[in-house]
C-alpha positions as CSV (number, residue, x, y, z in Angstrom):
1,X,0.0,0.0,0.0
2,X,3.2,2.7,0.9
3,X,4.6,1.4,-2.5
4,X,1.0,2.5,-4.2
5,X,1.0,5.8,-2.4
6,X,5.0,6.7,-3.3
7,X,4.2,6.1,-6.9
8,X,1.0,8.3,-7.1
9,X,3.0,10.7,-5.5
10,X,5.9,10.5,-7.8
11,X,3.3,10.5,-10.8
12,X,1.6,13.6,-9.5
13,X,5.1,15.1,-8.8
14,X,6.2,14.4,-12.5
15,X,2.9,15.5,-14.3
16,X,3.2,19.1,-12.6
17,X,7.1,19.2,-14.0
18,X,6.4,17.8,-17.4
19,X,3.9,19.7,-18.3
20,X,5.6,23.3,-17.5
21,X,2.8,25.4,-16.8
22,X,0.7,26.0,-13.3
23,X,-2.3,23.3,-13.3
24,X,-5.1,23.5,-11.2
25,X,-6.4,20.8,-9.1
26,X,-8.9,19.1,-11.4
27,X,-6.5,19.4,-14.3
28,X,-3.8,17.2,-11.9
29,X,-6.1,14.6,-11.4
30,X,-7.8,14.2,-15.1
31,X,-3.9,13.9,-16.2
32,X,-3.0,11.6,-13.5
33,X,-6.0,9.4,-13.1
34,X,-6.6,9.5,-9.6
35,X,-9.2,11.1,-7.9
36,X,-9.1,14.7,-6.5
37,X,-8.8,14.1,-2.7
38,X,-5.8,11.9,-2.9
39,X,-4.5,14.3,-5.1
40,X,-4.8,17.2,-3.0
41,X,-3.4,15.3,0.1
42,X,-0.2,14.4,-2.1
43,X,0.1,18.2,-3.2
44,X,-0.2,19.3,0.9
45,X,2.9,17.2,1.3
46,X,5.2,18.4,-1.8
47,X,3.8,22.1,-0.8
48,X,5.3,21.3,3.0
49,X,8.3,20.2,1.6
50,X,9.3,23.2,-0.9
51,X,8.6,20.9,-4.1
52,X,5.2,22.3,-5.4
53,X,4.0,25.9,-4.9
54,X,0.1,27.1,-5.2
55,X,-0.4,30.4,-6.8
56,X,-2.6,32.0,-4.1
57,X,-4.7,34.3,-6.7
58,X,-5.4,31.2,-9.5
59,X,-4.8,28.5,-6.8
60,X,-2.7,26.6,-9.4
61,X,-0.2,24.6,-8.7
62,X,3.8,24.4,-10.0
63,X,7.2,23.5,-9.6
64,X,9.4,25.3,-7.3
65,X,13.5,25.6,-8.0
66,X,14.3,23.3,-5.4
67,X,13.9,20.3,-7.9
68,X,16.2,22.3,-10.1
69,X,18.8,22.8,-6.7
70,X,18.7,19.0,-6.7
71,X,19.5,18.2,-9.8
72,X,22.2,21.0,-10.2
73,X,23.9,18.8,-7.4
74,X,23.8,16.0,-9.0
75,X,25.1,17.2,-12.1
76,X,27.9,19.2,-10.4
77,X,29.1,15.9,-8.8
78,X,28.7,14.0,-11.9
79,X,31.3,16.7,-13.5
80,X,33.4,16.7,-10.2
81,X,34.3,12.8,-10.3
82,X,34.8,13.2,-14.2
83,X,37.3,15.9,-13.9
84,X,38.7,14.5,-10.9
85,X,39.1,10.8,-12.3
86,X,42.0,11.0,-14.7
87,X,43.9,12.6,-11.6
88,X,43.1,9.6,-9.1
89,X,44.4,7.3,-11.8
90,X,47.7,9.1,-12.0
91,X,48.3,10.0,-8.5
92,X,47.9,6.1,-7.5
93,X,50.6,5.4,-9.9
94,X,52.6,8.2,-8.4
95,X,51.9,7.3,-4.6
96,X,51.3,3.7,-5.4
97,X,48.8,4.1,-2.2
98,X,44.8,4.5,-2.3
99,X,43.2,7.4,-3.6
100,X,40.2,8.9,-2.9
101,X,38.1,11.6,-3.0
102,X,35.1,12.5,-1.0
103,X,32.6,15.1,-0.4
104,X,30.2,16.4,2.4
105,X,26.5,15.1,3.0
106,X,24.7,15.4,5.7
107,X,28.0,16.2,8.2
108,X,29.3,13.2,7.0
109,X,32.3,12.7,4.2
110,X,31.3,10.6,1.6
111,X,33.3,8.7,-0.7
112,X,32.4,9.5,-4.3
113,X,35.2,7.7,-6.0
114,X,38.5,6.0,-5.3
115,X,41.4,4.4,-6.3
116,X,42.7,0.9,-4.6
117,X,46.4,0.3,-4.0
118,X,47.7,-3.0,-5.1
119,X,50.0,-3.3,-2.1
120,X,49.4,-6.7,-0.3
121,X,49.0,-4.1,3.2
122,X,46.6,-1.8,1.6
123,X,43.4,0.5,2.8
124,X,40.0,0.4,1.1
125,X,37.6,3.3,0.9
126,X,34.5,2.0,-0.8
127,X,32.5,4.4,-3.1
128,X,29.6,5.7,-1.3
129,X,30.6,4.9,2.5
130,X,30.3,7.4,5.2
131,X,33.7,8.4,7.2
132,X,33.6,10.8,9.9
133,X,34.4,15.0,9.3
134,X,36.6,15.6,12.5
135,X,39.3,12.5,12.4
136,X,40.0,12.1,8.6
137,X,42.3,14.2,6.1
138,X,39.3,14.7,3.5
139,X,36.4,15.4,6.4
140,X,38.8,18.1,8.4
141,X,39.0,20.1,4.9
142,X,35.7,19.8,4.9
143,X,35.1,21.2,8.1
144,X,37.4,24.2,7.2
145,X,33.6,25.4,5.2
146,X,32.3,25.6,9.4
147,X,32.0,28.8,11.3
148,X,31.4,28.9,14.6
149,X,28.1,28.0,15.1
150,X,27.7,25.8,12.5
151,X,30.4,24.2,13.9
152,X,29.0,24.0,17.1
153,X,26.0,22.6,15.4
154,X,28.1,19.9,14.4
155,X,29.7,18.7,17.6
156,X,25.9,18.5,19.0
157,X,24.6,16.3,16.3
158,X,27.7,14.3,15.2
159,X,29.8,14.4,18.4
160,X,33.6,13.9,18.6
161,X,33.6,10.4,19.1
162,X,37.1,8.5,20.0
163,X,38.3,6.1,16.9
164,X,41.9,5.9,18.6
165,X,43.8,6.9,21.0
166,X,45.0,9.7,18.7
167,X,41.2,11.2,17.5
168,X,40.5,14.4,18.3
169,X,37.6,14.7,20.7
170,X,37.7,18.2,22.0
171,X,36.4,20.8,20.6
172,X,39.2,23.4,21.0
173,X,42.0,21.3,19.8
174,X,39.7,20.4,16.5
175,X,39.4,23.9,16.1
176,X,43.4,24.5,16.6
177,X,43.7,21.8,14.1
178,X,41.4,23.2,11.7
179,X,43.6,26.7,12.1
180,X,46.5,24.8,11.1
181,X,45.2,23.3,8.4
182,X,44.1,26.5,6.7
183,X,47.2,27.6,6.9
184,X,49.1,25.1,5.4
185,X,46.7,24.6,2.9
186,X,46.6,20.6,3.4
187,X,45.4,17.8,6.2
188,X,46.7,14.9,7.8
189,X,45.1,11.8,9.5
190,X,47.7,10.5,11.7
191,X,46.2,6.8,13.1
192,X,43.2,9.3,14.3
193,X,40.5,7.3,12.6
194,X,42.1,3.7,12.1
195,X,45.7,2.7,13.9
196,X,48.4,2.0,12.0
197,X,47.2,4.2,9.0
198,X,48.1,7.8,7.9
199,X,46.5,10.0,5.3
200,X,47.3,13.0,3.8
201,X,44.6,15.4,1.7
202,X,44.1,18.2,-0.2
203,X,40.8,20.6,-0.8
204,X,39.1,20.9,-4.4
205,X,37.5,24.3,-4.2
206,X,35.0,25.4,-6.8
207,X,33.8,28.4,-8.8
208,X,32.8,30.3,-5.6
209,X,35.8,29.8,-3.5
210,X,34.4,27.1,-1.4
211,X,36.1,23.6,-0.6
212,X,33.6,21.2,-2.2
213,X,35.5,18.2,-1.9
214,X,38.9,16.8,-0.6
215,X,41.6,14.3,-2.5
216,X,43.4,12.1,0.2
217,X,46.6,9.4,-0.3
218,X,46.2,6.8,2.6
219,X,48.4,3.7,3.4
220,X,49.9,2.4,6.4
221,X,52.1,4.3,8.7
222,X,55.6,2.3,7.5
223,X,55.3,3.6,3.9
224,X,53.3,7.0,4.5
225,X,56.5,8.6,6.5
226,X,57.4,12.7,6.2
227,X,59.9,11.8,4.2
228,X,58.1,10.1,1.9
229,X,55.1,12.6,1.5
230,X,57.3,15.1,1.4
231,X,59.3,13.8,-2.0
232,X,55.8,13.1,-3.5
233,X,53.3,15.7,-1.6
234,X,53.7,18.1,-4.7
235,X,51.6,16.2,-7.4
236,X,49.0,16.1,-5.0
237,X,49.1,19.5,-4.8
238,X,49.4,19.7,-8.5
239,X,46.3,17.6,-9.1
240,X,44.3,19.2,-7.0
241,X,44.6,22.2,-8.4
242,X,44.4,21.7,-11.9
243,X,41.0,20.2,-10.8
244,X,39.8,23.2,-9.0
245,X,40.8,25.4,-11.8
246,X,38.9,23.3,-14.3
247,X,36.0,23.4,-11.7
248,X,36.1,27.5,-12.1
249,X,38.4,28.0,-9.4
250,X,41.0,30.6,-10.5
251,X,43.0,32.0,-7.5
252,X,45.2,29.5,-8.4
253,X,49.0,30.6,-10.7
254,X,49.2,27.3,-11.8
255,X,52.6,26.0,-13.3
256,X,51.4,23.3,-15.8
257,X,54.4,22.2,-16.6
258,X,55.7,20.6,-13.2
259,X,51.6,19.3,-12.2
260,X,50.5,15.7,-13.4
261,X,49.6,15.3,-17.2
262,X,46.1,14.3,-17.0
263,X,44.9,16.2,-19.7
């Protein structure tokens, strides 16, 4: 029966869209086949949820822009993980680690596409998992988008829960952290949300200026040493970048000949 209901719903939903013009009620229910009443509760619950509008002079109903919102999201992630996957290829040949890149939902990090190292002792991030924001490389860039309150917002929902004995589960060291990663321009995740394991990350910003993603290198602590990221941390740098720049970003003076060929 909730199966029935979604689909009227979704029908009622897509008639409205299709047809590009305000309806009124009677129209809605002749073009959907279902009878006025049903039709009219399923409009009260798109109207209290932003996705239908009624014109309060004509009473007809149409489509607000948050459909369009949705779908610009989708599309702008769509183009991130195309523009972005050329660059995980390479930089997993460079590192010879996994490679990943995730992005915010919900005050969460989200993996939207990675790149598995072939080492025997290797770390997995599968597409579409949820990591936390405060003890990862990619999810404390992320953060770096948080004022104060939002911030605070955070902490009350999510919590700084303990992974390790090296998480970060006070709020004013997270938010020294977070001051030192803005000013280095990068983030680590030293053992604070597995032990044994280090990552290193750097932000994709987008047309606006904001940080809509992060690109992390993670492997064990034995091959992810200061040494080592420091001989390779520049075409992760590079990479990034490039991306953000072919994103819109352009606060960037970009030297094309030392970053990764990805073109």
């Amino acid at each position: 029966m909730e199966n029935k209901s979604s689909n009227k719903l979704l029908k009622v939903l897509e008639f409205i869209v299709l047809k590009r013009q305000p309806l009124k009620l009677a129209e809605i229910a002749q073009g959907t086949n279902i009878n006025q009443s049903t039709v009219l509760r399923y409009l009260t619950a798109l109207i209290s949820n932003n996705y239908i509008k009624q014109d309060s002079e004509t009473l007809k109903y149409s489509p607000t822009y948050k459909l369009k919102t949705l779908a610009n999201y989708i599309d702008i992630d769509q183009e991130l993980r195309s523009v972005a996957r050329p660059y995980l290829l390479e930089l997993s040949k460079e590192f010879n680690e996994s490679i990943c890149i995730s992005k915010e939902e919900n005050m969460w990090s989200i993996y939207i596409d990675a790149i598995q190292s072939h080492h025997t002792l290797a770390t997995f991030q599968k597409i579409g998992s949820l990591s936390p924001l405060h003890c990862t490389g990619n999810g404390k860039l992320l953060l770096l988008n948080y004022d104060a309150d939002k911030l605070n917002q955070f902490i009350s929902i999510r919590g700084l829960p303990r992974y390790t004995p090296y998480t970060i589960t006070d709020k004013q060291k997270l938010v020294e952290e977070l001051n030192k990663i803005r000013s280095r321009g990068y983030a680590y995740d030293n053992q604070e949300r597995e032990l044994g394991v280090r990552c290193i990350a750097f932000p994709v910003y987008n047309s606006q200026s904001k940080i809509i993603a992060g690109i992390s290198v993670t492997g064990p602590i034995n091959r992810m040493t200061d040494e080592f990221l420091q001989s390779k941390i520049k075409y992760l740098k590079h990479a990034t970048e490039e991306i953000s720049f072919k994103l819109g970003y352009n606060s960037f003076n970009l030297n094309v000949n030392d970053a990764i060929n990805c073109r």
